[in-house]
VEXMIMI-946767 format. One line per field, with one value per residue (C-alpha): x negated, y negated, z. Coordinates in steps of 0.25 Angstrom, whole numbers, plus 2048, in hexadecimal, padded with zeros to 3 digits. Layout:
N
x <- (X, ...)
y <- (Y, ...)
z <- (Z, ...)
***
This chain:
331
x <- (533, 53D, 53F, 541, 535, 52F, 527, 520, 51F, 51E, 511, 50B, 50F, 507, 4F9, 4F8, 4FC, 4F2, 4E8, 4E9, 4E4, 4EE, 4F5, 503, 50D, 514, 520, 529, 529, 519, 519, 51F, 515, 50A, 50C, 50D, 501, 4F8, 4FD, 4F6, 4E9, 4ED, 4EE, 4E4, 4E2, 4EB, 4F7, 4FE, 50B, 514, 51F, 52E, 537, 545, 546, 551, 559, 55E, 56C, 56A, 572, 568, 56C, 56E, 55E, 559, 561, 564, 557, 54E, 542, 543, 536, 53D, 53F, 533, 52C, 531, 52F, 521, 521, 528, 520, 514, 50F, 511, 511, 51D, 527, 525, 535, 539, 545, 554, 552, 55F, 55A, 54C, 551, 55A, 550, 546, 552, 556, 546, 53E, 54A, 54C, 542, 547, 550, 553, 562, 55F, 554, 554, 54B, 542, 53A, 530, 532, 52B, 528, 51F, 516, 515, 521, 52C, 535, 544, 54F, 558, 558, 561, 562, 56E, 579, 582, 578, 57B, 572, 56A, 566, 562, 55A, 553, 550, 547, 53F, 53C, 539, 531, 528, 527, 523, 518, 514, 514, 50E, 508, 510, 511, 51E, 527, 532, 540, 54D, 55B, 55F, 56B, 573, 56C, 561, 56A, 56E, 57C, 57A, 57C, 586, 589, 57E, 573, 575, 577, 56A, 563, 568, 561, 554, 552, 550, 547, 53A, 52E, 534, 534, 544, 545, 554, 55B, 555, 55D, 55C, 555, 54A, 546, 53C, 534, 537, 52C, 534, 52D, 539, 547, 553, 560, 56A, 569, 572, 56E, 55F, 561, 567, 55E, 553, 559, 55E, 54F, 549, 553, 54F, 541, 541, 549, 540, 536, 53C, 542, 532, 52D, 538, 534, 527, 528, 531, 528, 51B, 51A, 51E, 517, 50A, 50F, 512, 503, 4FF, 50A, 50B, 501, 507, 516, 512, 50C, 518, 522, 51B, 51F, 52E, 52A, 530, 525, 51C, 524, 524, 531, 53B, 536, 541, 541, 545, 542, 535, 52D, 528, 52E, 52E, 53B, 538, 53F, 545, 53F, 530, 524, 517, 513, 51F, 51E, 50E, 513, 51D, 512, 508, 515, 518, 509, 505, 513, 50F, 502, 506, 50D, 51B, 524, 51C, 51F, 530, 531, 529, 531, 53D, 53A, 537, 544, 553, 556, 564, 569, 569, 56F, 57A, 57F, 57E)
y <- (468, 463, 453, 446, 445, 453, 457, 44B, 448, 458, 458, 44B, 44F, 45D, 456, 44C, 459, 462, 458, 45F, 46C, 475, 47E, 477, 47F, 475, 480, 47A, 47A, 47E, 475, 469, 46A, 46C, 460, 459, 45C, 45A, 44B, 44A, 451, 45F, 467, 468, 478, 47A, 474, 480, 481, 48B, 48B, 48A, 489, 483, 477, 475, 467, 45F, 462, 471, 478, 47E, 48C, 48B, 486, 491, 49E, 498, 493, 49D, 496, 488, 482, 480, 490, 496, 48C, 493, 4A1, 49D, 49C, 4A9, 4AF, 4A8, 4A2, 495, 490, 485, 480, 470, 46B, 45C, 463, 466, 469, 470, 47A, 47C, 480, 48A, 48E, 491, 497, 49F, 4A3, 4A4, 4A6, 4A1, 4A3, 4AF, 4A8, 49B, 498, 48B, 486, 478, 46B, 463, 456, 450, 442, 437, 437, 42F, 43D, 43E, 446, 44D, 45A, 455, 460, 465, 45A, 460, 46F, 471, 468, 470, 474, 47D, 47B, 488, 483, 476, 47F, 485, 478, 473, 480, 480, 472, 472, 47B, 473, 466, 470, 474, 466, 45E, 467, 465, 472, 46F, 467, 45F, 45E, 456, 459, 44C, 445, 437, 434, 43A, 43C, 44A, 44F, 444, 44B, 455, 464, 46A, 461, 463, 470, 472, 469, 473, 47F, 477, 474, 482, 486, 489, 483, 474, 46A, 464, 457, 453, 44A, 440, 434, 433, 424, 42A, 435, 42D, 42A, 436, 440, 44C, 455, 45C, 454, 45E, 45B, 462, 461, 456, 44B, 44E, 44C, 43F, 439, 43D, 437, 429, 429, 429, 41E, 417, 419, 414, 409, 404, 406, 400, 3F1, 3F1, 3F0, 3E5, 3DE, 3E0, 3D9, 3CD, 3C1, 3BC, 3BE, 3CB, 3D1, 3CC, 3D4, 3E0, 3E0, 3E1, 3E9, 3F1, 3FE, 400, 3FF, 40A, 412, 410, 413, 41F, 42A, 427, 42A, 437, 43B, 43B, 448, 44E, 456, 45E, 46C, 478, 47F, 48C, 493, 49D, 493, 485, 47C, 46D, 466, 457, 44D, 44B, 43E, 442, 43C, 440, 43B, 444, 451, 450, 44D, 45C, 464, 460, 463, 470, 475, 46F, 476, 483, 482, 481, 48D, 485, 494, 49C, 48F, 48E, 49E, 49D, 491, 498, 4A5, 49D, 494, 499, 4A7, 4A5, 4B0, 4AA, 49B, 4A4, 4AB, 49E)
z <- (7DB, 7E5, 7EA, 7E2, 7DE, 7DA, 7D6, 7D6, 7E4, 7E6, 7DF, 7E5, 7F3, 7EF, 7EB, 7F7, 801, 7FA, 7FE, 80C, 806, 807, 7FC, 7F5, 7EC, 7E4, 7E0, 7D2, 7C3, 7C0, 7B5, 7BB, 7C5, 7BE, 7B7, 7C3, 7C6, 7BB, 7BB, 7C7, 7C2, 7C6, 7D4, 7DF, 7E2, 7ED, 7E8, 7DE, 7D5, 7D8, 7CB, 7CF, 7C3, 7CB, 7D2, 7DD, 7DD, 7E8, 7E1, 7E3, 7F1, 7F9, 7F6, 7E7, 7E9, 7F1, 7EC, 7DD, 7D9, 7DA, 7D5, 7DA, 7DF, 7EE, 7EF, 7E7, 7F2, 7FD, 7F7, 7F7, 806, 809, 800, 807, 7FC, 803, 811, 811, 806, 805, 7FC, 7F9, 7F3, 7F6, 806, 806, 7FB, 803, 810, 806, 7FF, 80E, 814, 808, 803, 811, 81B, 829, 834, 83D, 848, 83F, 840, 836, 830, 833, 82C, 834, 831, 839, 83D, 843, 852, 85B, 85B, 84D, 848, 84E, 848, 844, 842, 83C, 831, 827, 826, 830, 832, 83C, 847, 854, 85F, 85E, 850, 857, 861, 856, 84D, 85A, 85B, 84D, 84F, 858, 850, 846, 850, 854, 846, 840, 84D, 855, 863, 86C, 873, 869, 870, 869, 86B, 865, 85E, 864, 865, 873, 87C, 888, 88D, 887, 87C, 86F, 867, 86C, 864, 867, 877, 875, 86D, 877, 882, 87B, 878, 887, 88A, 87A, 87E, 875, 875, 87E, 87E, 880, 87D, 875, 86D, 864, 854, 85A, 863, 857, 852, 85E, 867, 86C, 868, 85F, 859, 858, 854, 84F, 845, 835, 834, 83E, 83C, 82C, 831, 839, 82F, 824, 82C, 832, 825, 81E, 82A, 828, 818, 81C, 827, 81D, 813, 81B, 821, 812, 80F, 81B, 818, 809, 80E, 80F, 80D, 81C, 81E, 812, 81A, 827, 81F, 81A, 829, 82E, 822, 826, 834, 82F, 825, 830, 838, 82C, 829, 832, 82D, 81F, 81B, 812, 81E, 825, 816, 818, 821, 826, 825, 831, 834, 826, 824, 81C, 820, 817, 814, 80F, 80A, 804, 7F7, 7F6, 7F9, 7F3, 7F1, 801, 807, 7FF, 803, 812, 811, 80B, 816, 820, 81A, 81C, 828, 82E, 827, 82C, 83A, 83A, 83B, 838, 842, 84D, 847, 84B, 858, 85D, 859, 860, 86D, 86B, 86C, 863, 85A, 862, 86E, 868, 860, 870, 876)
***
């Protein structure tokens, strides 16, 4: 029930990944979705209705949603999961009331100091893991530490590479580039076993780097998200102008036009389908307010694939092998 467009978009993004085979619990106001989807001729079998009679708002605080509203849609879904009545939780909701709602219903991972939000980005192998993206502003570097282990699982679980590589985000590639806490962190990530540490890399480079996991702290990774993808709809956006200017340029746009598509379309949000919370016991998907029908499809396919590849075992075995919170807290 939660987004701009639910739940609408919820119900059309439901169908087109229901396609795949696999079983979709959409969680809300029964009625509502019924109705939904008997204007487009009724569910398929595997996609069920699952009644929640309160709906959390994007004005609600994070913790009125999670301990006030006891039968919102965003926590009955993840009682679902801890319950094992589901495998992930897929929300185009309030984010700060979701990561509540996870921490607060199916509690941290043992050895999580923070949960942390990831996204997969664009990269010239495919997609790359980017960290924390919100969640934490203030970060200390054993938080840091722990982002690229859990990162790095999730780089294993989505793409399949055995020994992710990761950089610490910074203002220049050089060594003792950076702020006290990134080199601090990159200091402790030399010596975490699992990864292969490659240093700094610069907000310019993070779009064609090779590194399979990029970590930063909540603040300057929300920021580079966002300014990346303003800076993707504009591009987008100028092209189509372009395109559309003259007689002559509307001819070039009818030749050019499949391969600029092709090469816009791995900066189209809708194609990641969603931020991943980290560090909670339940594999969760938090998309954006603004997502169609195309992106919430994109986040269900995520959530499943990432619960199908085992993403929490991998989390708690890369963090057993990585730095314990002990040993960060003595240092």
């Amino acid at each position: 029930m939660g987004g701009d467009h639910a739940p609408t978009a919820t119900v059309d993004g439901a169908l087109a990944a229901a396609e795949d085979g696999f079983h979709i619990l959409l969680v809300g106001d029964e009625a509502v979705l019924h109705d939904e989807l008997k204007r487009r001729g009724g569910p398929p079998p595997n996609v069920h209705v699952h009644h929640a009679s309160e709906v959390v708002e994007m004005e609600d605080t994070p913790r009125s949603a999670a301990r006030g509203k006891k039968d919102s849609s965003l926590r009955v879904a993840f009682e679902l999961v801890r319950s094992a009545q589901a495998d992930a939780v897929v929300t185009m909701g309030n984010s700060g009331a979701a990561m509540a709602a996870g921490i607060f219903v199916c509690r941290r991972l043992p050895g999580v100091l923070r949960p942390a939000i990831a996204t997969l980005i664009p990269s010239p192998a495919g997609r790359a893991v980017l960290l924390d993206v919100g969640a934490n502003v203030d970060c200390k570097p054993e938080h840091l530490v722990q982002f690229a282990a859990m990162g790095a699982a999730l780089a294993s679980a989505a793409t399949g590479v055995t020994q992710p590589s990761v950089k610490v985000l910074s203002n220049g590639s050089e060594e003792g580039k950076g702020t006290d806490l990134t080199r601090a962190a990159a200091t402790r990530l030399a010596d975490l076993p699992g990864i292969e540490f490659q240093g700094y890399i610069e907000p310019a480079q993070v779009l064609r780097s090779d590194a399979n996991v990029i970590v930063t702290d909540g603040w300057t990774g929300n920021i580079l998200l966002k300014t990346a993808e303003g800076v993707a709809s504009h591009l987008a956006s100028a092209v189509r102008d372009a395109a559309h200017s003259t007689w002559m340029a509307r001819s070039g746009a009818l030749l050019l036009g499949p391969a600029l598509r092709r090469a816009l379309k791995p900066l189209d949000h809708r194609e990641a389908g969603g931020g991943l919370l980290l560090g909670i016991d339940a594999c969760a998907v938090i998309g954006h307010g603004s997502a169609d029908g195309q992106a919430v499809a994109s986040a269900l396919r995520l959530a499943e694939r990432l619960s199908r590849e085992g993403l929490l075992l991998r989390i708690q075995e890369a963090l057993a092998h990585g730095e314990r919170p002990e040993e960060a807290s003595a240092q």
